[in-house]
Biopython code that builds the backbone (N, CA, C, O; Angstrom):
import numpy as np
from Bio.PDB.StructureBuilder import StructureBuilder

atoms = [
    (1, "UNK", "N", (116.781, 90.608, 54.725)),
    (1, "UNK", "CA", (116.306, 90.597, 56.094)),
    (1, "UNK", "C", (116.393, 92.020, 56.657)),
    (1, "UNK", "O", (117.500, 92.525, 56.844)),
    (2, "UNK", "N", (115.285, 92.669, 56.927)),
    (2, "UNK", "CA", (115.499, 93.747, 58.116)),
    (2, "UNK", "C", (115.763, 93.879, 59.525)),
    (2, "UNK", "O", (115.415, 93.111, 60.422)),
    (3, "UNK", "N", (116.245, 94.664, 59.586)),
    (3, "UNK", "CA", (115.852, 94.810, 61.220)),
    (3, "UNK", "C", (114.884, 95.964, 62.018)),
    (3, "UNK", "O", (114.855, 97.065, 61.469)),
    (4, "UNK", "N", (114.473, 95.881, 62.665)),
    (4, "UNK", "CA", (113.577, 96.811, 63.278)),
    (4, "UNK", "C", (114.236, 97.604, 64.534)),
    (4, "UNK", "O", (114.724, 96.949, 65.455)),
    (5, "UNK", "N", (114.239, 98.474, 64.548)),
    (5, "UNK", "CA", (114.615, 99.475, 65.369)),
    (5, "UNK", "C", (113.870, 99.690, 66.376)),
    (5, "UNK", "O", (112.675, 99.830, 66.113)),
    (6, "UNK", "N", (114.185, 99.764, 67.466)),
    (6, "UNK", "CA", (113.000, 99.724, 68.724)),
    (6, "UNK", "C", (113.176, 101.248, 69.181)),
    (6, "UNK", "O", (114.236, 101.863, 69.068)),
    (7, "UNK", "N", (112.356, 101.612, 69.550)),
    (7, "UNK", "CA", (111.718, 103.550, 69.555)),
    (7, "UNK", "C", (111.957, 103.327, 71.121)),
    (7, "UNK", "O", (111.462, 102.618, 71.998)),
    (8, "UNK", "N", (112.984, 104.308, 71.027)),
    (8, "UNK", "CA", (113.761, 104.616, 72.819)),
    (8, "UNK", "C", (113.059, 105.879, 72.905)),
    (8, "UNK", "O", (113.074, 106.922, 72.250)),
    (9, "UNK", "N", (112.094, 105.213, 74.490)),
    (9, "UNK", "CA", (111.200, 106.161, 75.553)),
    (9, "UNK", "C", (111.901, 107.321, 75.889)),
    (9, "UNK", "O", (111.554, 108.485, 75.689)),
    (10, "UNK", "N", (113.160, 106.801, 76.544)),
    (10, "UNK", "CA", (114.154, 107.548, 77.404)),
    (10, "UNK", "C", (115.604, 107.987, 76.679)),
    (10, "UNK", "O", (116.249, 107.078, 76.156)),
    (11, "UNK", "N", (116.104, 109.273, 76.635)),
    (11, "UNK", "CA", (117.698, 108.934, 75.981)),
    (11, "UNK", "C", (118.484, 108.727, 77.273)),
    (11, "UNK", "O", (117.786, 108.231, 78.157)),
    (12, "UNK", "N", (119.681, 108.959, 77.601)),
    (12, "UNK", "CA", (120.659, 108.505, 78.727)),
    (12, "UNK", "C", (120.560, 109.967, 78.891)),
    (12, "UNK", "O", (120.357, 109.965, 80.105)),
    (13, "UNK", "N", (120.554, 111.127, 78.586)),
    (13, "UNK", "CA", (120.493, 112.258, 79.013)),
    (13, "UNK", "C", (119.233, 112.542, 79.966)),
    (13, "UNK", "O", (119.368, 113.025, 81.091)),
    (14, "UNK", "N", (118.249, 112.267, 79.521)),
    (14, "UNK", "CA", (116.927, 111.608, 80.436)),
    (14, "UNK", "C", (117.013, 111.576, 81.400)),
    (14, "UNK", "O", (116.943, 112.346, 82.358)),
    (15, "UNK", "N", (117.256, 110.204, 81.127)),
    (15, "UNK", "CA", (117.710, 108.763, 82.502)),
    (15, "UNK", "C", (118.337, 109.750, 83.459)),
    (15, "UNK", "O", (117.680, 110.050, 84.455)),
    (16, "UNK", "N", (119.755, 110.395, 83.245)),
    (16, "UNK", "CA", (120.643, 110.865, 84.292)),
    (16, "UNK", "C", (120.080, 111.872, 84.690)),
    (16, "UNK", "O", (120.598, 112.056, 85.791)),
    (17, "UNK", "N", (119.400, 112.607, 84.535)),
    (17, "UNK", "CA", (118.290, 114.061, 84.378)),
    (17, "UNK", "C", (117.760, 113.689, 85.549)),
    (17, "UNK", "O", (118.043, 114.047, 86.692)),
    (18, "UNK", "N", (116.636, 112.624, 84.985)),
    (18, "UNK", "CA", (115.381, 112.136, 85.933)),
    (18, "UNK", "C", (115.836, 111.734, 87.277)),
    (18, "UNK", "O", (115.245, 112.017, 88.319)),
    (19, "UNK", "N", (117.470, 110.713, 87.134)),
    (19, "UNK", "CA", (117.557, 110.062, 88.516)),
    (19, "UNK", "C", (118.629, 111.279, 89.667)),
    (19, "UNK", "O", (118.828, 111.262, 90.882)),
    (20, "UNK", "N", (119.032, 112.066, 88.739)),
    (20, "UNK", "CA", (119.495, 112.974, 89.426)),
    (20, "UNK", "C", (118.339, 113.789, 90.642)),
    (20, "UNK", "O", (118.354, 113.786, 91.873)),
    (21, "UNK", "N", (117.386, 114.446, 89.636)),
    (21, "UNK", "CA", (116.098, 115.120, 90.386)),
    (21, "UNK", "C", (115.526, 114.592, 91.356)),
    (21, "UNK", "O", (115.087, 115.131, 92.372)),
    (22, "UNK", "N", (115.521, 112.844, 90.862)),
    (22, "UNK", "CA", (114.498, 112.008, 91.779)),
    (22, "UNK", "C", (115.771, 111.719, 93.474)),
    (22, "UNK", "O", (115.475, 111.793, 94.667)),
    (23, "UNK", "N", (116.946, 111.442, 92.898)),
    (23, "UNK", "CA", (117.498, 111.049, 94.058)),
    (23, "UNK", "C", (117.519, 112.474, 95.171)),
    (23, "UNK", "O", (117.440, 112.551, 96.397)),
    (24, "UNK", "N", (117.612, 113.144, 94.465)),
    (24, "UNK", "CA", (117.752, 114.729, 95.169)),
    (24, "UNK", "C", (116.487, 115.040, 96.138)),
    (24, "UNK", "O", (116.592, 115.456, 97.292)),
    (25, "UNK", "N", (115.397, 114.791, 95.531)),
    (25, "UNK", "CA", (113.760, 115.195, 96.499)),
    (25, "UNK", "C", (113.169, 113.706, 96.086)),
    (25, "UNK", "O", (112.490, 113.772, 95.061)),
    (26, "UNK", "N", (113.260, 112.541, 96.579)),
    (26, "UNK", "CA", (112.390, 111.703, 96.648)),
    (26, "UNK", "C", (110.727, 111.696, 97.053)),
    (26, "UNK", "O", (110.084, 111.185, 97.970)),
    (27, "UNK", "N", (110.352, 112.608, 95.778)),
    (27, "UNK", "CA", (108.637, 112.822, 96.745)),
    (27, "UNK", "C", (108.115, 112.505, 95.366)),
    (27, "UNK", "O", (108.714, 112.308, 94.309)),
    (28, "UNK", "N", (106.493, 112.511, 95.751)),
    (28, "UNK", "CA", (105.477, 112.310, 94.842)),
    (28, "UNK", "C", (105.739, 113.671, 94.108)),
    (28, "UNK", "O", (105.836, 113.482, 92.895)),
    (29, "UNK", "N", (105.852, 114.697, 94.393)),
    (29, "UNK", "CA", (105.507, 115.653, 93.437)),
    (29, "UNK", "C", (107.054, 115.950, 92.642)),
    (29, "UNK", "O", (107.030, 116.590, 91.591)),
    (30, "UNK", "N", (108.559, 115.391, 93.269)),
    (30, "UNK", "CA", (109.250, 114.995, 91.956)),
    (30, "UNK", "C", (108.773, 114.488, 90.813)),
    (30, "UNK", "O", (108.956, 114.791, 89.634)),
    (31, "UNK", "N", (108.112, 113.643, 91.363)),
    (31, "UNK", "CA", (107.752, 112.627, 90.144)),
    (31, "UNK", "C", (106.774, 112.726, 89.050)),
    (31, "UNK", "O", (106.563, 112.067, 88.032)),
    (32, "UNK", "N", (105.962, 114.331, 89.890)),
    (32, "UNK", "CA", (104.678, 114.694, 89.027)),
    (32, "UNK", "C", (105.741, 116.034, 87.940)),
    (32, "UNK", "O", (105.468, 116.361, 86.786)),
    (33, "UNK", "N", (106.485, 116.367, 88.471)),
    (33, "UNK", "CA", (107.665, 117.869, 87.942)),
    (33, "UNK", "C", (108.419, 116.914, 86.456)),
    (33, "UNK", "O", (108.450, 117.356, 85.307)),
    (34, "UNK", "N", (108.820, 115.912, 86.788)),
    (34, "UNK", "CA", (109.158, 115.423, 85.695)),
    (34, "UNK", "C", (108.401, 114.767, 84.876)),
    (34, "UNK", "O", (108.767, 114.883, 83.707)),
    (35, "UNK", "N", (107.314, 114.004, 85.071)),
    (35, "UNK", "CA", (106.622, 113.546, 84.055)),
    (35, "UNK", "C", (105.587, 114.606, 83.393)),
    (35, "UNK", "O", (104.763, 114.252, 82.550)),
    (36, "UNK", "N", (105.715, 116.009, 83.880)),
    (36, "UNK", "CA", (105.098, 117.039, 83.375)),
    (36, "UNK", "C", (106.534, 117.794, 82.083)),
    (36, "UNK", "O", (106.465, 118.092, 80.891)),
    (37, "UNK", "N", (107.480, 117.841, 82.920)),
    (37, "UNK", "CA", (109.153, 118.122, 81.893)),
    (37, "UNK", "C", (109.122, 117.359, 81.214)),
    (37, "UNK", "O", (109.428, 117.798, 80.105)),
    (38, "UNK", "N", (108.843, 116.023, 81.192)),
    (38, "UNK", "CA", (109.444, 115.466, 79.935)),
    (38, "UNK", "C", (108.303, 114.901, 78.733)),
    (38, "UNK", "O", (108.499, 114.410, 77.621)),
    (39, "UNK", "N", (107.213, 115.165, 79.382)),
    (39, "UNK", "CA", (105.872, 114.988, 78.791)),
    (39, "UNK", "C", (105.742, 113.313, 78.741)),
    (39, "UNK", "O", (105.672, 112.621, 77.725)),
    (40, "UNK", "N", (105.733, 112.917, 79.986)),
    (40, "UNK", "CA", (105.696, 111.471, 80.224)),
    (40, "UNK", "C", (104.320, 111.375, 81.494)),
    (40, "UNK", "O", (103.944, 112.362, 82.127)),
    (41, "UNK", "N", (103.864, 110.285, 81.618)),
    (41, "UNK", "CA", (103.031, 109.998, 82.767)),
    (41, "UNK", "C", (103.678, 109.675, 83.646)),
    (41, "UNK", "O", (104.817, 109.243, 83.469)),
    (42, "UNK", "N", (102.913, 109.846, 85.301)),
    (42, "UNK", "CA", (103.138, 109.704, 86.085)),
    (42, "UNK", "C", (103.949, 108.296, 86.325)),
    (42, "UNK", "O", (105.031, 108.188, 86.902)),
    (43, "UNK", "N", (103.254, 107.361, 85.808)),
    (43, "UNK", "CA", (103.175, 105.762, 85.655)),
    (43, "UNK", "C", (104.454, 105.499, 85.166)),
    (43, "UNK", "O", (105.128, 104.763, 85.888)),
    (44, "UNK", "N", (105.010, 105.925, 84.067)),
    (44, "UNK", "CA", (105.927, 105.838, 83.241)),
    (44, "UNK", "C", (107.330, 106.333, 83.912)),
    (44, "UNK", "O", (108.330, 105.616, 83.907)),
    (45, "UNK", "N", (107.293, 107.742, 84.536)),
    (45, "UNK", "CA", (108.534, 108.160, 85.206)),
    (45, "UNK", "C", (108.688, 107.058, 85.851)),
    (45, "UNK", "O", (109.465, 106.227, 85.382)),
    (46, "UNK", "N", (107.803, 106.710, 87.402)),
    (46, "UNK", "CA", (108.072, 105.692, 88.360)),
    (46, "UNK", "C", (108.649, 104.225, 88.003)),
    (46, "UNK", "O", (109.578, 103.588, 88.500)),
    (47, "UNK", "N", (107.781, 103.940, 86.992)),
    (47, "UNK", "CA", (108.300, 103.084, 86.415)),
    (47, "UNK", "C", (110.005, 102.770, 85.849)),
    (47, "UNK", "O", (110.689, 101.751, 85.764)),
    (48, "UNK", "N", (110.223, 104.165, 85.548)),
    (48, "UNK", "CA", (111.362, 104.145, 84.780)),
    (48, "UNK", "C", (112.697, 103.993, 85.899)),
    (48, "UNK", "O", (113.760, 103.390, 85.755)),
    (49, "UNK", "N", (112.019, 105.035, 87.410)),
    (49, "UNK", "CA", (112.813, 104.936, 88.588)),
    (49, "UNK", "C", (112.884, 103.601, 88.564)),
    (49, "UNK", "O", (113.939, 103.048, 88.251)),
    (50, "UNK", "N", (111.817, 102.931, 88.877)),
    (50, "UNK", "CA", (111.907, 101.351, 89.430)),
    (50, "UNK", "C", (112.948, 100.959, 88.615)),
    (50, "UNK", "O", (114.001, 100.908, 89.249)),
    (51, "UNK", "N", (113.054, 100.668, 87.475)),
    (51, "UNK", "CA", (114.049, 99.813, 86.466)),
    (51, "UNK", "C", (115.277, 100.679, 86.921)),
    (51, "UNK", "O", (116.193, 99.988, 87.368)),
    (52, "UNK", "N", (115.464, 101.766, 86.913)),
    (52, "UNK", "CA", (116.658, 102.154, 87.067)),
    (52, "UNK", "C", (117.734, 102.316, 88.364)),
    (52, "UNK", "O", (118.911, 102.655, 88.487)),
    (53, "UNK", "N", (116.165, 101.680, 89.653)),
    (53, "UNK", "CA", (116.949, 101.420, 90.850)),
    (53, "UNK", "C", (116.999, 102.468, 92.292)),
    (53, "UNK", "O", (117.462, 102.280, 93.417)),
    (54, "UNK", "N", (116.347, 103.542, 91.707)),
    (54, "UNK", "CA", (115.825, 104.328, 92.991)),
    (54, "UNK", "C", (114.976, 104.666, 93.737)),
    (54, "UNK", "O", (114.916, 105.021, 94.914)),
    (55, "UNK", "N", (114.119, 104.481, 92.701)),
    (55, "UNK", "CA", (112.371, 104.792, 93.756)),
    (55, "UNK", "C", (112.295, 104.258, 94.226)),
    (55, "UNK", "O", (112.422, 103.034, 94.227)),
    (56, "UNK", "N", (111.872, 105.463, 95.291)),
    (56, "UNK", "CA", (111.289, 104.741, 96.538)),
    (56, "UNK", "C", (110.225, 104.965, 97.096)),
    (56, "UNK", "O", (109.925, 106.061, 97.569)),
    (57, "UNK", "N", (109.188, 103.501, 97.124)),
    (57, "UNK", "CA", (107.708, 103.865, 97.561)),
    (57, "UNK", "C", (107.348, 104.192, 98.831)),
    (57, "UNK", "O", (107.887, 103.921, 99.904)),
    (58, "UNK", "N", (106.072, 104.996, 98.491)),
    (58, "UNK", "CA", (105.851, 105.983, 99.974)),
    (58, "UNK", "C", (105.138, 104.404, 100.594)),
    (58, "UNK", "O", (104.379, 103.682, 99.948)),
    (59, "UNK", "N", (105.530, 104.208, 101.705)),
    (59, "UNK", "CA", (104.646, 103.190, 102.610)),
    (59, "UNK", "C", (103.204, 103.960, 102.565)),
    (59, "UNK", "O", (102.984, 105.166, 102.445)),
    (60, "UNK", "N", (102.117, 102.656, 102.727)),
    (60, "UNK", "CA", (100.714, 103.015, 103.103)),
    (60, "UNK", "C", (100.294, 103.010, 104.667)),
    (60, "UNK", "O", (100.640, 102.522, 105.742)),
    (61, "UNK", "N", (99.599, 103.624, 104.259)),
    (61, "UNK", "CA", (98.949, 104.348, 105.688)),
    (61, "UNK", "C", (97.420, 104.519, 105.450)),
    (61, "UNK", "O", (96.894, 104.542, 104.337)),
    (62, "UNK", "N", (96.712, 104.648, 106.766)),
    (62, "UNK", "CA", (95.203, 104.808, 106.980)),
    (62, "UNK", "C", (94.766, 105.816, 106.825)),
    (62, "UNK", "O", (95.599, 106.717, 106.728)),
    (63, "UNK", "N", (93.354, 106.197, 106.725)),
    (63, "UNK", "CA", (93.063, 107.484, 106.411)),
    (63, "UNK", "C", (93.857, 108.518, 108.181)),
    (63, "UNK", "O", (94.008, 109.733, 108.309)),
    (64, "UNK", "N", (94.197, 107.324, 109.271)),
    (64, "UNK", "CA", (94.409, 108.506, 109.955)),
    (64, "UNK", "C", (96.004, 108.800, 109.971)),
    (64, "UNK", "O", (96.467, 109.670, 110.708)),
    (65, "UNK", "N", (96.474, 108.346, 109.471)),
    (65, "UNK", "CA", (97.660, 108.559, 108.809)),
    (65, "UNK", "C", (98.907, 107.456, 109.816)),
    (65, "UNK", "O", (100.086, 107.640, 110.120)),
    (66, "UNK", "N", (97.973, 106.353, 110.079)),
    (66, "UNK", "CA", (98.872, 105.437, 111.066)),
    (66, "UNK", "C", (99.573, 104.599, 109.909)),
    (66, "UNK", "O", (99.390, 104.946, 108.742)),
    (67, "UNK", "N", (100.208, 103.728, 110.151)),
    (67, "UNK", "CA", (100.678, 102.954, 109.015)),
    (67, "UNK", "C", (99.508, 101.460, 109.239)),
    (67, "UNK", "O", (98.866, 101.056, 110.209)),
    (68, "UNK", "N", (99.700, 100.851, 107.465)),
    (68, "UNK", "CA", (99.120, 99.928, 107.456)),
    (68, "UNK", "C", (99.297, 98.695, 108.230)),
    (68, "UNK", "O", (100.409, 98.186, 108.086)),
    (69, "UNK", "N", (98.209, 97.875, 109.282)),
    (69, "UNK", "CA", (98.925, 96.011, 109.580)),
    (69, "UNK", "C", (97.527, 95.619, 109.501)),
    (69, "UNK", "O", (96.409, 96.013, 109.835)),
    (70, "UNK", "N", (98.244, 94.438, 108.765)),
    (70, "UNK", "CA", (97.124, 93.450, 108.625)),
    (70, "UNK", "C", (96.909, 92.468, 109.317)),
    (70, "UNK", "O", (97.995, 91.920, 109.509)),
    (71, "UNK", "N", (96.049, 91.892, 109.842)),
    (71, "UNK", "CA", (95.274, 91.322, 110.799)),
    (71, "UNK", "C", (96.091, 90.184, 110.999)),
    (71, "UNK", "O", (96.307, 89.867, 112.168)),
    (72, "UNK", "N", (96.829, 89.177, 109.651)),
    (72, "UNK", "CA", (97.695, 88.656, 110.253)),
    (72, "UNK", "C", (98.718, 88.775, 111.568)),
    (72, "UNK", "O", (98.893, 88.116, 112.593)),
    (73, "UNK", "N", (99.205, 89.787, 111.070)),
    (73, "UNK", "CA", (100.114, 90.536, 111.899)),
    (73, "UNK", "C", (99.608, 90.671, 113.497)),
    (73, "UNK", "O", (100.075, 90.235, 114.549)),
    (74, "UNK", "N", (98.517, 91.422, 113.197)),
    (74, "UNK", "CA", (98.203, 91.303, 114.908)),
    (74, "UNK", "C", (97.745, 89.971, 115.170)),
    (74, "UNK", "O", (97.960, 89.882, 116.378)),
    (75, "UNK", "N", (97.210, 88.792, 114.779)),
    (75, "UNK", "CA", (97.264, 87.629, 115.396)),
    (75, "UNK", "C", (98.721, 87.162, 115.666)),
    (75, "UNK", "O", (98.840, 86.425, 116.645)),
    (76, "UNK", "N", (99.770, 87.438, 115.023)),
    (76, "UNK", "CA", (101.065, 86.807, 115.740)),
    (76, "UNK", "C", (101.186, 87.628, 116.948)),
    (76, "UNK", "O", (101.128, 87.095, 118.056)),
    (77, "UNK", "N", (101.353, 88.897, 116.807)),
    (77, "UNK", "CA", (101.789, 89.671, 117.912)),
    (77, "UNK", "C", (100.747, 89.142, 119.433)),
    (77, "UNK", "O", (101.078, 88.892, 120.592)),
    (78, "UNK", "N", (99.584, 89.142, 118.820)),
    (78, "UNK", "CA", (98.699, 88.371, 120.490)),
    (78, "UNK", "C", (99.254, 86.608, 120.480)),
    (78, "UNK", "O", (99.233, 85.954, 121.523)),
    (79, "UNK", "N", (99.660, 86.097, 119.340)),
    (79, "UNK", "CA", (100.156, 84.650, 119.795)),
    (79, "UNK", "C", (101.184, 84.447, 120.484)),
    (79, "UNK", "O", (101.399, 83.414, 121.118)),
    (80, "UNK", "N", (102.106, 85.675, 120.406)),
    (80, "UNK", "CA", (103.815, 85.775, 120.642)),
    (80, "UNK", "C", (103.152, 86.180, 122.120)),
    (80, "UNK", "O", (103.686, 85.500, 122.996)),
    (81, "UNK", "N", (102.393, 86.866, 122.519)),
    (81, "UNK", "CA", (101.886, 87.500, 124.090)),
    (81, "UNK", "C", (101.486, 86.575, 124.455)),
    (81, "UNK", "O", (102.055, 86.361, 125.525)),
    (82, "UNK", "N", (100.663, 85.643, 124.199)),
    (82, "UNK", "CA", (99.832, 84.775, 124.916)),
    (82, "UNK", "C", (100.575, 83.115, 124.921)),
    (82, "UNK", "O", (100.260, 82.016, 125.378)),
    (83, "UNK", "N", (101.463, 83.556, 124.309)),
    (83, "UNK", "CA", (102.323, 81.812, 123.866)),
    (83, "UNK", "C", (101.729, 80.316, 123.677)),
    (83, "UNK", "O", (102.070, 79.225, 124.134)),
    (84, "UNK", "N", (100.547, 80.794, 122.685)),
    (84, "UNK", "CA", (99.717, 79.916, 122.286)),
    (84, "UNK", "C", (99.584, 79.919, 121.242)),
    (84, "UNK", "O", (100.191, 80.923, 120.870)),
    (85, "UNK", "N", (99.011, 79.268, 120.087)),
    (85, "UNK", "CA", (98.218, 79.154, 118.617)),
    (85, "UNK", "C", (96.893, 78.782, 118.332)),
    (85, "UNK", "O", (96.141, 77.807, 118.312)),
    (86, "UNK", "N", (96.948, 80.180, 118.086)),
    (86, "UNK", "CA", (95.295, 80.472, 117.681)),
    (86, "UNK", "C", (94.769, 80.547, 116.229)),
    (86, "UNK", "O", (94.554, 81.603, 115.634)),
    (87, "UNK", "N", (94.617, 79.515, 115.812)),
    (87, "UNK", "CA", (94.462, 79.158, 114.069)),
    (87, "UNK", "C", (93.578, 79.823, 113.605)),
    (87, "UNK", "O", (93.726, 80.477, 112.572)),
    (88, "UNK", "N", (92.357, 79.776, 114.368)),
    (88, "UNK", "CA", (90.846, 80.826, 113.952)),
    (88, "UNK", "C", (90.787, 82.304, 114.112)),
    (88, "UNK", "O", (90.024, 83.148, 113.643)),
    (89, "UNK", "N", (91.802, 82.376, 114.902)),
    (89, "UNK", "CA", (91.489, 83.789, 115.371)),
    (89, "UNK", "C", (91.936, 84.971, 114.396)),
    (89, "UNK", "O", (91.892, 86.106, 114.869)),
    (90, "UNK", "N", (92.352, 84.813, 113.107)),
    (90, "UNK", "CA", (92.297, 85.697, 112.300)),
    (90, "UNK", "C", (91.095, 86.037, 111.603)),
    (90, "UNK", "O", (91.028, 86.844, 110.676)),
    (91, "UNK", "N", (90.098, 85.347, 112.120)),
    (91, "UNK", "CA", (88.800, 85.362, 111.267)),
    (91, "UNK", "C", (87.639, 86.442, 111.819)),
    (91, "UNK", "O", (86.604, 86.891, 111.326)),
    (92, "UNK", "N", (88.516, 86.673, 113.411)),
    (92, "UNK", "CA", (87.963, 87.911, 114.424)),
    (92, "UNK", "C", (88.202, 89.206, 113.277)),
    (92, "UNK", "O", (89.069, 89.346, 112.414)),
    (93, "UNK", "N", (86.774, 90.267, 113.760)),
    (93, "UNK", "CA", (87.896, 91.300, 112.949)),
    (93, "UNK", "C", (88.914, 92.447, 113.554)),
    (93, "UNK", "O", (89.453, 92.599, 114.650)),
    (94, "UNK", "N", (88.918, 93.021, 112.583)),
    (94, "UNK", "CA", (90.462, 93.742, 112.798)),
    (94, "UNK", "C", (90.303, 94.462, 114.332)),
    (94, "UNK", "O", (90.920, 93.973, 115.278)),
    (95, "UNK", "N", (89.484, 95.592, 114.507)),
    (95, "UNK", "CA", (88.921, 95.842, 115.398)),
    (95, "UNK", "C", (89.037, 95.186, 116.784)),
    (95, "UNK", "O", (89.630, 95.657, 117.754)),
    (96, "UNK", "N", (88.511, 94.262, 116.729)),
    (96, "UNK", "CA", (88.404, 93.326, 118.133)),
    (96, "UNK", "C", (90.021, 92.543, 117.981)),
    (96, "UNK", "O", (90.102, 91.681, 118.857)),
    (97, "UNK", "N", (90.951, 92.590, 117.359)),
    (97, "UNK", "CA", (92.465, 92.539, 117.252)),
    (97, "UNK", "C", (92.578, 92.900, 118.372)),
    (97, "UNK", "O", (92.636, 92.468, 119.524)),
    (98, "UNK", "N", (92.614, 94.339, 117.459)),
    (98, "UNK", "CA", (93.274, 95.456, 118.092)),
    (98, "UNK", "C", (93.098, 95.761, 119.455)),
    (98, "UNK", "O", (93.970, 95.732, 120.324)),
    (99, "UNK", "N", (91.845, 96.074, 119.590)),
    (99, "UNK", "CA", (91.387, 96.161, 121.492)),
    (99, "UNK", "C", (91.696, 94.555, 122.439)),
    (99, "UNK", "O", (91.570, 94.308, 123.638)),
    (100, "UNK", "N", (92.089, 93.791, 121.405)),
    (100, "UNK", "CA", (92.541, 91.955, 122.259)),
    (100, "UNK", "C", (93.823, 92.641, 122.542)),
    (100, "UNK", "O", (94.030, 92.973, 123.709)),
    (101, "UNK", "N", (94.726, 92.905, 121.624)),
    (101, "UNK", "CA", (96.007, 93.229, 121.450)),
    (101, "UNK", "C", (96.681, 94.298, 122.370)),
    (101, "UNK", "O", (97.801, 94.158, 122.860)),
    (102, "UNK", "N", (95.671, 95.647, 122.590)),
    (102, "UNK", "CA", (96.185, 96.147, 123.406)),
    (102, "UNK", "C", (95.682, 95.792, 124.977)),
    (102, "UNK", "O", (96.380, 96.351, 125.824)),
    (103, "UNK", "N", (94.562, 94.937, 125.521)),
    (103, "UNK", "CA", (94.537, 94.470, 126.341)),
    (103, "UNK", "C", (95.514, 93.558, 127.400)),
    (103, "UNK", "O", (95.673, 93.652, 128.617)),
    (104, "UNK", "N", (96.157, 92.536, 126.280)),
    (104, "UNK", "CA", (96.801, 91.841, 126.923)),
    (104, "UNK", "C", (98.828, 92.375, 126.458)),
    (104, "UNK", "O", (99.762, 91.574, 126.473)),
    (105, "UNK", "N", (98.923, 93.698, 126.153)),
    (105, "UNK", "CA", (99.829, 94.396, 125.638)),
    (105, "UNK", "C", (100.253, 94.809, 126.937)),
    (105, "UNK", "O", (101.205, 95.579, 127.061)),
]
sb = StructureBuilder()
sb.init_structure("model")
sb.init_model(0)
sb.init_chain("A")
sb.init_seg("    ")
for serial, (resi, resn, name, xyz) in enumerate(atoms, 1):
    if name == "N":
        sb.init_residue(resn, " ", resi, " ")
    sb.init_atom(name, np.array(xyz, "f"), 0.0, 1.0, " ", f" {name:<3s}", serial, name[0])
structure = sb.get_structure()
């Protein structure tokens, strides 16, 4: 019977390397400095953060650099204002939310 040896990505010298750097400057372009050092992809470092417990993802945002909500969201916030339930009204779009939302805001 053999056994097969499984081909380690990372050594522990790595690992402590990478999460050292990453905990130190948590940015996208840590993450581009090391997967360029260690000749790994982008995909692969982050990845490796994730399993190992530190990365941390940049929240999304709009092109105007507001943060993301989704339309859900603003139908509670006008249901919580108006103290009613409005089942359809997520089907308004986002837009006309928003100008409902800050109207009765």
């Amino acid at each position: 019977m053999t056994t097969t040896v499984k081909a380690v990505n990372y050594t522990d010298e790595m690992v402590d390397a990478m999460v050292a750097d990453y905990t130190g400057n948590p940015t996208k372009d840590t993450v581009v400095k090391l997967a360029s050092k260690m000749g790994k992809t982008t995909r692969s470092i982050v990845a490796k953060l994730v399993r190992e417990g530190v990365y941390i993802a940049t929240p999304r945002v709009t092109k105007t650099g507001a943060p993301v909500i989704r339309k859900a969201e603003l139908v509670t916030q006008i249901e919580d204002k108006l103290g009613v339930q409005l089942s359809t009204l997520e089907k308004a779009s986002k837009a006309d939310l928003e100008k409902l939302l800050a109207v009765i805001a």
